[in-house]
DOLUM-921346 format. One record per residue: x, y, z of N, C-alpha, C, CB in turn. Coordinates in pm, whole numbers, padded with zeros to 5 digits, always signed. Atoms other than C-alpha are relative to their C-alpha. Glycine has a CB too. Layout:
XYZXYZXYZXYZ ...
This chain:
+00093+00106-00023+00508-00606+03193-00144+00049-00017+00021-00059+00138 +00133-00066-00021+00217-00345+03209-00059-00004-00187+00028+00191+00088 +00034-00048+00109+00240-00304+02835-00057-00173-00102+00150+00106-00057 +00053+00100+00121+00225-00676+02714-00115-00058+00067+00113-00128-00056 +00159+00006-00075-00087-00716+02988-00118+00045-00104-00011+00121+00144 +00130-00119+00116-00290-00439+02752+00028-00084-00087+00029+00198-00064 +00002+00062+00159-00153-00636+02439-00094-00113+00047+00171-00063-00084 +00079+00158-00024-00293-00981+02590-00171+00003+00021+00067-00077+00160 +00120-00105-00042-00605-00805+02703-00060+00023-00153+00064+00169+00086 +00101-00061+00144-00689-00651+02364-00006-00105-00133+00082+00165-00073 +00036+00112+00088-00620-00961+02162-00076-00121+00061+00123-00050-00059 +00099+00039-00083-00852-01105+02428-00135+00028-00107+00006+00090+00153 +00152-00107+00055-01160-00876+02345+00003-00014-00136+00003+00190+00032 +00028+00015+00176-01055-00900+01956-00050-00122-00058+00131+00015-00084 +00044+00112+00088-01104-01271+01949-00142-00013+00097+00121-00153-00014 +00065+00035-00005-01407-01244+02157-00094+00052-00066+00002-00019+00078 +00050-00078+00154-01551-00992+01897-00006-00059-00085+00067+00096-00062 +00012+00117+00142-01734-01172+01649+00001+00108-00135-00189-00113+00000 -00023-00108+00130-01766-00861+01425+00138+00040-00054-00059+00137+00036 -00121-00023+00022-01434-00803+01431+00113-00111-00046+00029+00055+00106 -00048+00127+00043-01370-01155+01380-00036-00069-00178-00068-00096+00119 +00012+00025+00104-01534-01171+01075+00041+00075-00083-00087-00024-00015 -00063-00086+00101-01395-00898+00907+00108-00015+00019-00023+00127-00007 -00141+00055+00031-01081-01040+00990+00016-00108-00090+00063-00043+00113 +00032+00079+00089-01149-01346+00823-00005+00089-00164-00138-00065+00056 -00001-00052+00127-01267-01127+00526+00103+00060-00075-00076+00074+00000 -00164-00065+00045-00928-00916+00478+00059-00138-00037+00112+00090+00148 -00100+00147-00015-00771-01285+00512-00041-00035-00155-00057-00152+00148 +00007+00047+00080-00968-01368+00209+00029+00039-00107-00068-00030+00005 -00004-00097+00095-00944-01068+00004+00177-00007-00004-00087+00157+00048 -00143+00062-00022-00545-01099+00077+00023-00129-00100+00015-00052+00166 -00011+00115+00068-00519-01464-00005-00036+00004-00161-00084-00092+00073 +00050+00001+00122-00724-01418-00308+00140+00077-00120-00158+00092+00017 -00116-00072+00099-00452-01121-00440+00092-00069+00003+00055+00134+00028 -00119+00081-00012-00167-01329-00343-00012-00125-00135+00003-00072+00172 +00049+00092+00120-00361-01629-00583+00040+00078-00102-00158-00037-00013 -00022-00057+00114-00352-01401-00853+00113+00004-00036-00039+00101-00009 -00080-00064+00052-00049-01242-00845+00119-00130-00053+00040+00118+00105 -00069+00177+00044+00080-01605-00853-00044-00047-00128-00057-00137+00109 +00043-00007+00138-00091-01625-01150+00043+00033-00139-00068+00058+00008 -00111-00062+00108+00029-01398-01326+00113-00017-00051+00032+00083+00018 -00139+00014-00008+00365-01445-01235+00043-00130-00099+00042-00020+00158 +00009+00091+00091+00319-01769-01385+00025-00013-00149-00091-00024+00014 +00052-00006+00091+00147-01664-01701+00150+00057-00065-00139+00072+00007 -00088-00072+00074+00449-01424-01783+00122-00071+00045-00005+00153+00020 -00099+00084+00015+00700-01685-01700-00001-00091-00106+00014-00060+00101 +00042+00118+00113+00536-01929-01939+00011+00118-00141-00205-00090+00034 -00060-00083+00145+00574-01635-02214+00121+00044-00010-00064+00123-00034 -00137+00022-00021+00908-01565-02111+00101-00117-00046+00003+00000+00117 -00027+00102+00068+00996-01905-02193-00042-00014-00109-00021-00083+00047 +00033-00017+00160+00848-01892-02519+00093+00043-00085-00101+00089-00028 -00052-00106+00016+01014-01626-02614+00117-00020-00029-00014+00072+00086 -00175+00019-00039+01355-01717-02515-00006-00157-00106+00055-00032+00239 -00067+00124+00056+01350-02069-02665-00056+00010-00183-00067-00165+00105 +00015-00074+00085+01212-01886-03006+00121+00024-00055-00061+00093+00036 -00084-00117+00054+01476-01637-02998+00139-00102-00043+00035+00145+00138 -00128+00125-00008+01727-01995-02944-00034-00053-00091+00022-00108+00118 +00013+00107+00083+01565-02101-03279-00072-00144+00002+00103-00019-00013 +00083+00085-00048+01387-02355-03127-00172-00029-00069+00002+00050+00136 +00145+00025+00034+01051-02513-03311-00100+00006+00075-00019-00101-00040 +00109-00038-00043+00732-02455-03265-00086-00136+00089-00069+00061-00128 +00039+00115-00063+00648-02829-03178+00088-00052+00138+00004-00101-00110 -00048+00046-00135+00949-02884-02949-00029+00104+00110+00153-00028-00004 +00064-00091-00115+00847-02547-02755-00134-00089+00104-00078+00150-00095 +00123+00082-00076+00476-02736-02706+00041-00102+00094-00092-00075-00100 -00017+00139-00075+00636-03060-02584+00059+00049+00139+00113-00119-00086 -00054-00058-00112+00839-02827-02323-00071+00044+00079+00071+00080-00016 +00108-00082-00048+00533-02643-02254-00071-00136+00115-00116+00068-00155 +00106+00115-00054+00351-02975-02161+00050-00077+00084-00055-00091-00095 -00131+00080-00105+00654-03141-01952+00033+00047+00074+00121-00035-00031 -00057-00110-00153+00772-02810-01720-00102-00017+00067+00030+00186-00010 +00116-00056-00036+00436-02660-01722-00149-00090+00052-00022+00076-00118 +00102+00026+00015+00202-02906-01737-00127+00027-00009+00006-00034+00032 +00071-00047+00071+00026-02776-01962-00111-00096-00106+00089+00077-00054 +00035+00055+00133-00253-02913-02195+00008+00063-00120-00111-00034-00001 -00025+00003+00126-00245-02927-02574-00051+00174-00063-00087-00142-00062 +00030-00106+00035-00437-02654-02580-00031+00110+00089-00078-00021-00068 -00066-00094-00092-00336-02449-02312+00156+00050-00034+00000-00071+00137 -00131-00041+00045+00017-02480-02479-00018+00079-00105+00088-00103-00033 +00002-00051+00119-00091-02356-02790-00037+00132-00035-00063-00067-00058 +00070-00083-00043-00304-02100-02640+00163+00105+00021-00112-00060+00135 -00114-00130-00067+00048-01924-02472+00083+00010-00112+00109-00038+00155 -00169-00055+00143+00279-02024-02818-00093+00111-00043+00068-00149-00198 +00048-00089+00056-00012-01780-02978+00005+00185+00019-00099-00054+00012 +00018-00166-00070+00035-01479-02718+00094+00046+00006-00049+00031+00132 -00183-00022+00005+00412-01493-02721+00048+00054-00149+00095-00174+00025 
């Protein structure tokens, strides 16, 4: 009981710490932000992944776009942009 006293206690003092409060906040953002990205990415190389694959299935270059623009919702030239990098 003595030990979750000190815990309650020190996350006391942490949230009445504004310095410490804001650099929590800041990690939070810097965090969030990588997480954005990596979601990003993940994205980006799913959308060439699919390229790729429906390519390798013979698949045209126009019905790829229309797929691009219906999963992804993608514009015209955002689709055209990823058939180019694939």
């Amino acid at each position: 009981m003595k030990r979750l006293l000190r815990i309650h206690e020190a996350v006391e003092r942490g949230r009445r710490n504004e310095a410490w409060r804001l650099e929590y906040m800041r990690e939070l953002v810097v965090l969030q932000d990588a997480k954005d990205e990596g979601i990003e990415i993940g994205r980006e190389e799913g959308i060439l992944a699919f390229i790729r694959e429906k390519k390798d299935d013979g698949i045209g270059s126009e019905v790829i776009l229309g797929k691009l623009q219906k999963y992804y919702h993608l514009s015209v030239e955002d689709a055209k942009r990823y058939m180019s990098q694939a």
